[in-house]
MIDOZA-964404 format. One record per residue (C-alpha): residue in one letter; x, y, z. Coordinates in steps of 0.25 Angstrom, whole numbers, always signed. Layout:
+------+-------+-------+-------+
! type !    px !    py !    pz !
+------+-------+-------+-------+
!    A !     X !     Y !     Z !
...
+------+-------+-------+-------+
***
This chain:
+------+-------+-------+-------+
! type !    px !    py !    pz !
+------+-------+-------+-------+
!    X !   +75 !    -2 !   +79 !
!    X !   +64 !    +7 !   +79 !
!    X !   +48 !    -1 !   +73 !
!    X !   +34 !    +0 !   +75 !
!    X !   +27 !   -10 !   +79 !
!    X !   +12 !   -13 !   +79 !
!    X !    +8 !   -20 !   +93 !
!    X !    -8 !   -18 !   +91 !
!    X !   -18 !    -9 !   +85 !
!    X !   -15 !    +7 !   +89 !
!    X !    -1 !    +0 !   +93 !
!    X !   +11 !    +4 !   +86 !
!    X !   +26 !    +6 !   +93 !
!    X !   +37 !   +11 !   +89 !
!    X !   +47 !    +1 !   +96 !
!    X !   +62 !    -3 !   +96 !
!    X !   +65 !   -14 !   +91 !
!    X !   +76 !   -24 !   +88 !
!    X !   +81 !   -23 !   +73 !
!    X !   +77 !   -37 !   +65 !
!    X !   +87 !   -46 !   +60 !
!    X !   +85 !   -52 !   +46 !
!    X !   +83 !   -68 !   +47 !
!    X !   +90 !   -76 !   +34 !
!    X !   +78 !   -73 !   +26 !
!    X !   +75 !   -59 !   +27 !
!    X !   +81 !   -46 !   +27 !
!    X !   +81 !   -34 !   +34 !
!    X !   +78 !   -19 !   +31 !
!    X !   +80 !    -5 !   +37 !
!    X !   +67 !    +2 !   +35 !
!    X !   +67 !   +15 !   +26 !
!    X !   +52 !   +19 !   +25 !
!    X !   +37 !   +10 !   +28 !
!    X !   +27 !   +17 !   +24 !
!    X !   +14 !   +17 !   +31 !
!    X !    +0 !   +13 !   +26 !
!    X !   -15 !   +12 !   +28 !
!    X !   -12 !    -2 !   +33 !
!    X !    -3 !    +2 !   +44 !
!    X !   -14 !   +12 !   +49 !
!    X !   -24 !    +0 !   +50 !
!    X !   -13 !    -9 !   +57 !
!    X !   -11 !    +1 !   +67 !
!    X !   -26 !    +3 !   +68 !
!    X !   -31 !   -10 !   +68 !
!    X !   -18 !   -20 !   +67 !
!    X !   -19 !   -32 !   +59 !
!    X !   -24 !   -47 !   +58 !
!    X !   -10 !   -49 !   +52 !
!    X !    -1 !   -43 !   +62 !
!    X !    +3 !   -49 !   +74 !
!    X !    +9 !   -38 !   +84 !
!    X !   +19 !   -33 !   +87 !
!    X !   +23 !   -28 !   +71 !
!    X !   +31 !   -19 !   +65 !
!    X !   +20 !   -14 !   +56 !
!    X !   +24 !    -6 !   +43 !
!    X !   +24 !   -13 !   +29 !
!    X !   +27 !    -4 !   +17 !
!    X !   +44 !    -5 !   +19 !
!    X !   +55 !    +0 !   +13 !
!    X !   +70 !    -2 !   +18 !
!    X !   +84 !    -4 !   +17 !
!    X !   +90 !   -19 !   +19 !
!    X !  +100 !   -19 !   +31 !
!    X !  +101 !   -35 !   +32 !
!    X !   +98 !   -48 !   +23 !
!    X !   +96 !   -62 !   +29 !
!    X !  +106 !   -72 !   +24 !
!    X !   +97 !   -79 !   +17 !
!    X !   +92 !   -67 !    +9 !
!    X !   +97 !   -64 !    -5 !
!    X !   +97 !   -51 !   -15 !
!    X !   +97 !   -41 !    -3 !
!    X !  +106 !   -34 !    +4 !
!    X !  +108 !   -24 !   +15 !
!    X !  +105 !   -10 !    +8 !
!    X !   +95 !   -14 !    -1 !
!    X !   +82 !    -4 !    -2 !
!    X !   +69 !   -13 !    -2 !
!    X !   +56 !   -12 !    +1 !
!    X !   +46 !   -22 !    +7 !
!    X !   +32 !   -27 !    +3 !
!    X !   +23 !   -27 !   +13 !
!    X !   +14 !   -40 !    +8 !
!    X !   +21 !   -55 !    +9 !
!    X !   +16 !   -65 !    -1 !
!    X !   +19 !   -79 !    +4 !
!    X !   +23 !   -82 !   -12 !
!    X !   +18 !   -96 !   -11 !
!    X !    +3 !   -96 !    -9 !
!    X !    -5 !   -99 !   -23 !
!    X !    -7 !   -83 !   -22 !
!    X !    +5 !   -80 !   -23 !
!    X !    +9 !   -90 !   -33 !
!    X !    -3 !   -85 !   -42 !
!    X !    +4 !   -72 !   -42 !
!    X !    -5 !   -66 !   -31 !
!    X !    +2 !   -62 !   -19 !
!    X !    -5 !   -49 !   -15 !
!    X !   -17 !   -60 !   -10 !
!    X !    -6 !   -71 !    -5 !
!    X !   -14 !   -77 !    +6 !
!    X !    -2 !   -79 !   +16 !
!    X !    +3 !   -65 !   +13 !
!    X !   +12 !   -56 !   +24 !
!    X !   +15 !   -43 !   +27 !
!    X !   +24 !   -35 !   +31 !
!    X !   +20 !   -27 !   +44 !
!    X !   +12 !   -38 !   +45 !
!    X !   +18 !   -53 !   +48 !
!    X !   +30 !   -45 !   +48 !
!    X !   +36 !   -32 !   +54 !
!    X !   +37 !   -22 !   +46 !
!    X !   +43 !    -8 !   +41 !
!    X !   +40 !    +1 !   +54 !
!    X !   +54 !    -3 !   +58 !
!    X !   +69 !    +0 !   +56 !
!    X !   +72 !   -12 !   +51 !
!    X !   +64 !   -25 !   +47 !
!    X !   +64 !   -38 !   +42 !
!    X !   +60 !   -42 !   +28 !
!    X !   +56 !   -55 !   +31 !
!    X !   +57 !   -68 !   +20 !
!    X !   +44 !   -68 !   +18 !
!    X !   +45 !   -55 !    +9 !
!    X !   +58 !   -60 !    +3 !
!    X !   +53 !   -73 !    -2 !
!    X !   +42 !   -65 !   -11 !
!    X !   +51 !   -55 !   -16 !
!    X !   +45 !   -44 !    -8 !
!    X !   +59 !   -35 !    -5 !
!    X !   +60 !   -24 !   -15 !
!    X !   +71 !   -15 !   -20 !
!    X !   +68 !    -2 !   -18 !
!    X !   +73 !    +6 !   -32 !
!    X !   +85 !   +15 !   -31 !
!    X !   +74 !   +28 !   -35 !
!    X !   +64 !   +26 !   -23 !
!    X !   +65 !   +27 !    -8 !
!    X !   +61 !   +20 !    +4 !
!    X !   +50 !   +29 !    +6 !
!    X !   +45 !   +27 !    -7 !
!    X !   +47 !   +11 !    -6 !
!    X !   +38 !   +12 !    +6 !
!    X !   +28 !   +13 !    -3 !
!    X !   +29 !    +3 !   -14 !
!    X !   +23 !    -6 !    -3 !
!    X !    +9 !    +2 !    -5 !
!    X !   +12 !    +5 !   -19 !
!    X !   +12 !   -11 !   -24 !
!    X !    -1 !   -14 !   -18 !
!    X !    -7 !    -1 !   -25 !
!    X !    +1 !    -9 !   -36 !
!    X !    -5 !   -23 !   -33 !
!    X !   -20 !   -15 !   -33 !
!    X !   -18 !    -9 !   -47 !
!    X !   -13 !   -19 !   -53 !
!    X !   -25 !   -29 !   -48 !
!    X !   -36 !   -19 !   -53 !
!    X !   -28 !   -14 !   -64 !
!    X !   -27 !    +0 !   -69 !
!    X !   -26 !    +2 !   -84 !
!    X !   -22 !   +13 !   -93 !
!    X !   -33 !   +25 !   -91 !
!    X !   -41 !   +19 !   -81 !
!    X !   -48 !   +29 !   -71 !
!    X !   -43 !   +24 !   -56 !
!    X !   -49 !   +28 !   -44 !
!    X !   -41 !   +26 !   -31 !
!    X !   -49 !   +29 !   -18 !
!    X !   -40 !   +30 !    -6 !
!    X !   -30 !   +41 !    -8 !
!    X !   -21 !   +36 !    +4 !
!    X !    -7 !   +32 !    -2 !
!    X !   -12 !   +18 !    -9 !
!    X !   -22 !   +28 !   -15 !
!    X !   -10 !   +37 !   -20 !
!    X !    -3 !   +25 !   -26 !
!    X !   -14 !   +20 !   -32 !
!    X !   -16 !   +33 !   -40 !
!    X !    -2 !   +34 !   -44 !
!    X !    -1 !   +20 !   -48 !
!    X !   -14 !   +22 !   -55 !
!    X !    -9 !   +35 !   -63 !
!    X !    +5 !   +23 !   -66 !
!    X !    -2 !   +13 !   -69 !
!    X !   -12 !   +22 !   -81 !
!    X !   -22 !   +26 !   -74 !
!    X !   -30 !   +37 !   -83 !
!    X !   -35 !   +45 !   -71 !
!    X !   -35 !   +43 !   -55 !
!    X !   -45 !   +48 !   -45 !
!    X !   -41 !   +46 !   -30 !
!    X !   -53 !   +44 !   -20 !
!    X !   -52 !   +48 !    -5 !
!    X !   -62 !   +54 !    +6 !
!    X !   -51 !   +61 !   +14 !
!    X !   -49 !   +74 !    +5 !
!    X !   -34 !   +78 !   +12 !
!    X !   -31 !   +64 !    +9 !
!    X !   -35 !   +65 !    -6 !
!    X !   -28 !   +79 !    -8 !
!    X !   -17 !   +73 !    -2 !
!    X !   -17 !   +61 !   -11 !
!    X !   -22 !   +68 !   -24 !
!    X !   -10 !   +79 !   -22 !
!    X !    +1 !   +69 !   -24 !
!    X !    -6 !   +58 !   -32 !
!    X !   -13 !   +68 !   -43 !
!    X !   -26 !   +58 !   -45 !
!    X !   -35 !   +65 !   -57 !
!    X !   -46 !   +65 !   -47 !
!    X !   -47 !   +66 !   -33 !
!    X !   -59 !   +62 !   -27 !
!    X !   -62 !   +64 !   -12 !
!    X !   -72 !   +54 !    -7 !
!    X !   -78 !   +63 !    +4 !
!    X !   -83 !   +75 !    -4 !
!    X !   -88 !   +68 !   -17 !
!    X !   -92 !   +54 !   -23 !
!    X !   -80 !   +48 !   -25 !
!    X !   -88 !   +37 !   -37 !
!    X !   -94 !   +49 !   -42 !
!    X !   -84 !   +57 !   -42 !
!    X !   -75 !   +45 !   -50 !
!    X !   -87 !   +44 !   -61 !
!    X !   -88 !   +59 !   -63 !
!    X !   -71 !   +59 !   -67 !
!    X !   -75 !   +46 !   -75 !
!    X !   -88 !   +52 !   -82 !
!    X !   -96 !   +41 !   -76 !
!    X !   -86 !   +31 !   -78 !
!    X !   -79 !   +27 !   -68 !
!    X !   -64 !   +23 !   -63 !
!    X !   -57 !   +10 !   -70 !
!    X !   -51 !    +8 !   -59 !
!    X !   -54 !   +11 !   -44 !
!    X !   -46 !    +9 !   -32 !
!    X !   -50 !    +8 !   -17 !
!    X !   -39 !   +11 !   -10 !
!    X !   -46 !   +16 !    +3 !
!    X !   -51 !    +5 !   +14 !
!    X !   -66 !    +9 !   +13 !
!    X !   -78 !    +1 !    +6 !
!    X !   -85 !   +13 !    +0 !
!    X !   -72 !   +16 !    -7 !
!    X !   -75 !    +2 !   -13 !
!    X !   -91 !    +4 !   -16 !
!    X !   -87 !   +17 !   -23 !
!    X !   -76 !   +11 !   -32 !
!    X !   -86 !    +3 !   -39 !
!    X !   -94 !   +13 !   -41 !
!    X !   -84 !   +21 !   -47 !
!    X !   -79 !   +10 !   -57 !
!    X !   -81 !   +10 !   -70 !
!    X !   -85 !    -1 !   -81 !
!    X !   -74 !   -13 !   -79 !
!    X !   -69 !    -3 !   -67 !
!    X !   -58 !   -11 !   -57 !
!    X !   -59 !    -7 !   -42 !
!    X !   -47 !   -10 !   -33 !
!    X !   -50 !   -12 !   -18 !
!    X !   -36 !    -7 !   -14 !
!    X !   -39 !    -4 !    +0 !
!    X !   -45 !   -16 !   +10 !
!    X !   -57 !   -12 !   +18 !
!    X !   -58 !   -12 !   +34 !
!    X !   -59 !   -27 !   +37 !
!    X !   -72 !   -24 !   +45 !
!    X !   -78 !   -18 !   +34 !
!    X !   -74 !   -25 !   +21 !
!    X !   -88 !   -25 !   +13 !
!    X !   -92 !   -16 !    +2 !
!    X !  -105 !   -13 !    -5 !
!    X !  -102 !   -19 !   -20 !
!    X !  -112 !   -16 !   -31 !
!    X !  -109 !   -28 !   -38 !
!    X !  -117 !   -24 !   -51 !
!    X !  -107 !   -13 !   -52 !
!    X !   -96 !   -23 !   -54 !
!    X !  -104 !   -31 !   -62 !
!    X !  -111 !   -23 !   -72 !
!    X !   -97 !   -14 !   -72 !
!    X !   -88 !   -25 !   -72 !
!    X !   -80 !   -19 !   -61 !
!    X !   -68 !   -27 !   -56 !
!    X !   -65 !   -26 !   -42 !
!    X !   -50 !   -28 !   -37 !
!    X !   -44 !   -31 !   -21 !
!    X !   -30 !   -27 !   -18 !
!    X !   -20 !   -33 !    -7 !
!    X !    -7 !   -27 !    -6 !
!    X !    +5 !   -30 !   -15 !
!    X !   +14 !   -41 !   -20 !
!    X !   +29 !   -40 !   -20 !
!    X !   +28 !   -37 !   -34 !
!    X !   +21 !   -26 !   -33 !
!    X !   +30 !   -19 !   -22 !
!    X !   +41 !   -21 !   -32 !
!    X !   +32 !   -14 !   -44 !
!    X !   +28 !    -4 !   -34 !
!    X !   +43 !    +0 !   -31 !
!    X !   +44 !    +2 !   -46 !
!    X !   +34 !    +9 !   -49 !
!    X !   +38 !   +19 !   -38 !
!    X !   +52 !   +18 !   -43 !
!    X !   +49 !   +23 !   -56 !
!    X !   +40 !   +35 !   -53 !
!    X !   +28 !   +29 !   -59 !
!    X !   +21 !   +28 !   -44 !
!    X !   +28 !   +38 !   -35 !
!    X !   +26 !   +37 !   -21 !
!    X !   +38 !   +47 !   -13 !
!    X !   +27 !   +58 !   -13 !
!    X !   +15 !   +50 !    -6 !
!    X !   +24 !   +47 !    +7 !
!    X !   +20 !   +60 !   +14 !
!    X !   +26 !   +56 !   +27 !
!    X !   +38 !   +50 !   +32 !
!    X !   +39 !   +47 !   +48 !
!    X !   +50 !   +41 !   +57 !
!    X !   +49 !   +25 !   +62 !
!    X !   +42 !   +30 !   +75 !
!    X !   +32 !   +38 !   +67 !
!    X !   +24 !   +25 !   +62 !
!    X !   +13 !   +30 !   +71 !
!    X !   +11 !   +43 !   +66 !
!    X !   +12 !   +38 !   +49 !
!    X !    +1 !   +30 !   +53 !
!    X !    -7 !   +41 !   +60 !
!    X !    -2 !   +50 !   +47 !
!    X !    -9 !   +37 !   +39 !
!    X !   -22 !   +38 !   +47 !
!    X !   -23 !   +54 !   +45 !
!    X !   -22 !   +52 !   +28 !
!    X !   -13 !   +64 !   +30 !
!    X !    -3 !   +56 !   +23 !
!    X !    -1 !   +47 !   +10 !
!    X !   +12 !   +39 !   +13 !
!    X !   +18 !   +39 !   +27 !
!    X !   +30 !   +32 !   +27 !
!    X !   +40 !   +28 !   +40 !
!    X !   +55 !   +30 !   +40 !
!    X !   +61 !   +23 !   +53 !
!    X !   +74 !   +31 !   +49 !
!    X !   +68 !   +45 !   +50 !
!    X !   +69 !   +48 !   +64 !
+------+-------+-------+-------+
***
C-alpha cells in the first residue's frame, strides 16, 4: 500500500508499504478521506515532541473496516466509522472526573500511532477501549466524516465557554476551526457573529460560505473597535481566539463585554506563549477566561450528529480534494490560506 510518512521536519515521503495486519484487539480500515490541518503544517514544519519518526502522520480519519481482530466485538467488515484523533487513557482521576480532553496520559493518533495518510491502517485497542470508533450516519459521507474530527474540538470549546441564547460571538481566525466556529455558533443561538481575520482573501473566502453578520478584517481596521461600534460600546458575550497569535488574545479582552467569556481556542507558538493581560479588565468586568484542548470521544459522536442533521453543515468548507501522493501539496494549499478544508482521498488516483 501506498502512505506518507514523516521522517523529520521538511521530510515527508510518499512510500510503499506493506499493508498492516489487525492484532486480536484492533481492527482495521481502508482509508476513504483524512483531512488535513493547521497541525499537520506545524508537524511538517517543525515536527513534534510527541512523534517519534518515521510516522504515518494524518489524524482527522474516516474509513471503511476491511478486518476485525478476534477479540473485537460489535464491528464487522463494511462498517463506515470514523476515528478520533485524541486517546484518553480512561483511568487517570481526569478521566474518571469526566475530564478527558485534559487526561494527562493522553495519545494521538498520527502521533504514538500511524495515521490516516495511508490506504489502510490499524485502529489500535487503545481507541477501542474509550469508545472512540464512530459510526458514520447513512446521510453523511467520508469526506464530511473527516471533518467531525475538528468539529468536536470546535464543540468541546463552545461547550467550556458557553454560548447562550442571543449572545454576541466573536471568532478571530477564519481558517476552517473559524468557519465551524461560526456555524456552530449560529446552531447553538448565537444572536449575531463577527469573524476576525487580517488576510482579506482569506476572510472573503470564509465570509462567502459561512454568512458571519460582520466581517472584520484585522489589517485595514481595528478589529476591538470595529466589535464595539457593531455592539454600541458594548462588546461581544463571547469571543473566541481561533488563530495562534497573542495580540488576537490581548484584543479579545478588550473587546469583551461585562460578564464577557473569552475562549483561547487556538495555542500560541511554544517559544512565544505570554500575553499582555490587563488584569483589571477582568476583574472590574468580571470577564471569564476559558483554554481549549481538543476533543473527547463524546464529542466526535455529538459532532457526527450535528453534521448529520444539517444543523452544522460541513460538505461546502472542503474546497479541495487531492490524491494519497498529493499530501504535500494539501499541506502547501494549507500554508497559502487559499483553501478552508483540504481533504486526501488515497482512492483518487
Amino acid at each position: 500500500m501506498k502512505v506518507a510518512r514523516f521522517y523529520a521536519p521538511g521530510d515527508i515521503r510518499i512510500e510503499e508499504a506493506p499493508e498492516p495486519v489487525p492484532g486480536p484487539e484492533e481492527i482495521k480500515i481502508r482509508v476513504h478521506n483524512t483531512s488535513t490541518c493547521g497541525t499537520d503544517l506545524k508537524i511538517f514544519r517543525h515536527g513534534h515532541h510527541h512523534i517519534d519518526p518515521p510516522r504515518v502522520i494524518g489524524h482527522e480519519i474516516a474509513g471503511e473496516i476491511v478486518e476485525v481482530g478476534a477479540e473485537v466485538e460489535g464491528w464487522v467488515p463494511g462498517d463506515r466509522v470514523q476515528v478520533i484523533a485524541a486517546i484518553p487513557c480512561g483511568e487517570c482521576a481526569e478521566c474518571l472526573r469526566g475530564y478527558q480532553t485534559i487526561c494527562p496520559n493522553q495519545l494521538s493518533m498520527g502521533y504514538h500511532f500511524d495515521g490516516g495518510f495511508a490506504e489502510y491502517m490499524i485502529v489500535p485497542r487503545n481507541v477501542l477501549k474509550v469508545d472512540g470508533l464512530n459510526r458514520i450516519p447513512d446521510n453523511v459521507g467520508y469526506a464530511e466524516a473527516s471533518v467531525a474530527e475538528p468539529l468536536a474540538c470546535v464543540l468541546n470549546g463552545q461547550n467550556f465557554a458557553g454560548v447562550e441564547e442571543g449572545d454576541v460571538v466573536v471568532v478571530v481566525g477564519a481558517g476552517p476551526i473559524g468557519c465551524l466556529h461560526v456555524r456552530l455558533a449560529r446552531a447553538k443561538g448565537a444572536g449575531a457573529v463577527y469573524l476576525v481575520d487580517l488576510n482579506r482573501g482569506r476572510l472573503d473566502m470564509a465570509a462567502d460560505l459561512v454568512k458571519p453578520d460582520a466581517a472584520i478584517c484585522a489589517s485595514e481596521v481595528d478589529s476591538v473597535e470595529q466589535v464595539l461600534a457593531l455592539t454600541e460600546g458594548r462588546g461581544a458575550d463571547l469571543i473566541i481566539t481561533a488563530a495562534a497569535a497573542g495580540k488576537t488574545q490581548e484584543d479579545a479582552l478588550r473587546m469583551a463585554a461585562r460578564r464577557g467569556r473569552i475562549s483561547f481556542f487556538g495555542g500560541l507558538p511554544k517559544d512565544n506563549p505570554i500575553i499582555a493581560c490587563d488584569s483589571n479588565l477582568v476583574h472590574y468586568r468580571e470577564l471569564t477566561i476559558y483554554g481549549a484542548n481538543g476533543s473527547s470521544p463524546e464529542h466526535n459522536k455529538q459532532a457526527l450528529e450535528l453534521i448529520a442533521t444539517g444543523a452544522v453543515p460541513v460538505s461546502d468548507l472542503i474546497t479541495h480534494r487531492l490524491p494519497l501522493d498529493g499530501v504535500l501539496e494539501a499541506i502547501d494549499i494549507v500554508s497559502s490560506g487559499d483553501a478552508i478544508k483540504v481533504t486526501i482521498e488515497p482512492g483518487l488516483s
